[in-house]
N, C-alpha and C positions, 0 to 999 in steps of 0.2 A: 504494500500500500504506500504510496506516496502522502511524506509526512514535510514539514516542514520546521526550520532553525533560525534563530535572528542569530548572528554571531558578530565580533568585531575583530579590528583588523590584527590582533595578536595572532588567534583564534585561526583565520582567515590562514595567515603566514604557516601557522604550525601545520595546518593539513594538507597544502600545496607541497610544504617542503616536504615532510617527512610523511606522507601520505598512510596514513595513523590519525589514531587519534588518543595515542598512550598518555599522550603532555594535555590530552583537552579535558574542560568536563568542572564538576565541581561536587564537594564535598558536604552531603546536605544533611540537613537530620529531619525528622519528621514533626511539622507543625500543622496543625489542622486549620488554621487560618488563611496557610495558604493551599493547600492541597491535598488529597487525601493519599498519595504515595506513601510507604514502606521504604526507606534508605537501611543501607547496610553502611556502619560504618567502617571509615577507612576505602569506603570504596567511592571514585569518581562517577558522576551522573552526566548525561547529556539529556535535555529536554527536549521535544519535539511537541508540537502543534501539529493535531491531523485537519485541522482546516485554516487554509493560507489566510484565512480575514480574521482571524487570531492573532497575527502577527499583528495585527493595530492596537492589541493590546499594550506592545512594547514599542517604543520609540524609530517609525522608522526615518531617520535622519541621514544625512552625507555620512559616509565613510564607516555605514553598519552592511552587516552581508546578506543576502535573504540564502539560505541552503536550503535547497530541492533535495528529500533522497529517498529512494523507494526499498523500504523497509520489511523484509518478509514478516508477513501476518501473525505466526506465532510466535514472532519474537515481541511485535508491539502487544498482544494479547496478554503477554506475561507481565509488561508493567505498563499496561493505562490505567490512568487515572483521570481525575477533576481539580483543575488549577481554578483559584479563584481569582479573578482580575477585576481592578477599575470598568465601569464600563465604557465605549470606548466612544462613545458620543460626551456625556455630558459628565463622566470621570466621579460620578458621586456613589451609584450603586455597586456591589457586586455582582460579578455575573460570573458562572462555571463557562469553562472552557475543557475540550477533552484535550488532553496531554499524556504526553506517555516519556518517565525517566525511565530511562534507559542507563545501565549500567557502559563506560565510555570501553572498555575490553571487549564488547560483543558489538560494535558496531566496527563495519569492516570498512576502508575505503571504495570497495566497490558498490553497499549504497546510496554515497555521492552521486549526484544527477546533476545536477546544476548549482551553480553557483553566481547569484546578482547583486552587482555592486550599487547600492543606492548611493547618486549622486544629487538629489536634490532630495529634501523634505517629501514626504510622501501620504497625505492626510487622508483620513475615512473616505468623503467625500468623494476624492481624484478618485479612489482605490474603486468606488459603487460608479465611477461616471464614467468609467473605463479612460480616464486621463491619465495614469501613472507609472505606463512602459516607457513613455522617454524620461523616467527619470531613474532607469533600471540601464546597467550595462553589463551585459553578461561575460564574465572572466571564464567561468569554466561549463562546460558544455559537454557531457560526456557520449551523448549521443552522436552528435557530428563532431566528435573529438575537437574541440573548439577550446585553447588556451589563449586566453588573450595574450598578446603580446604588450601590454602596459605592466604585466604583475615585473 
């Protein structure tokens, strides 16, 4: 299933170079406020959004990455869950979002699919009026094997 990642440009650097993701990820423990995931600790997490208008949950501005990757079924099955987020119009309620941490060891580089580099602001709004590809540049492309040449 194709899931979805906001990352930045550390992030960004470390899976391009070392195409891994041993150095990614983050170290989380379990709070019900924001999510109802199960962390192990000691062990790093990568989060993912299965629906791309999630990512408006999180900031997308210049110089964040959007990552496309298509994720086999029973691996997201084993750890989705419900993130809770601002809502993404007027940022006062909560609202669930389905999300699934992922342990950063069981994700291989070859679920990378895509990888878009926002270069301008990119609002609710643009995202529903379909205004917000030209402000998308696509760095990596694993289907038409597409490396941008600017990394």
């Amino acid at each position: 299933m194709v899931v979805y990642r906001l990352c930045n440009e550390l992030e960004f650097q470390k899976i391009l170079n070392t195409m891994s993701f041993n150095d990614i990820g983050s170290l989380c423990s379990d709070n019900s406020k924001l999510n109802n995931h199960k962390y192990q600790a000691n062990q790093k997490y990568l989060h993912f959004f299965k629906d791309y208008n999630s990512l408006f949950y999180l900031c997308l501005k210049p110089g964040s990455y959007i990552c496309t990757y298509d994720i086999p079924d029973n691996l997201l099955e084993k750890y989705v869950g419900i993130g809770q987020y601002l809502d993404i119009i007027f940022m006062r309620k909560l609202e669930n979002a389905i999300e699934y941490a992922i342990p950063n060891d069981e994700i291989l580089f070859d679920y990378l699919k895509r990888i878009d580099k926002v270069s301008k602001y990119i609002d609710y709004e643009e995202y529903l009026d379909g205004d917000y590809k030209s402000s998308l540049e696509t760095l990596y492309d694993k289907q038409s094997k597409v490396l941008s040449k600017t990394l």
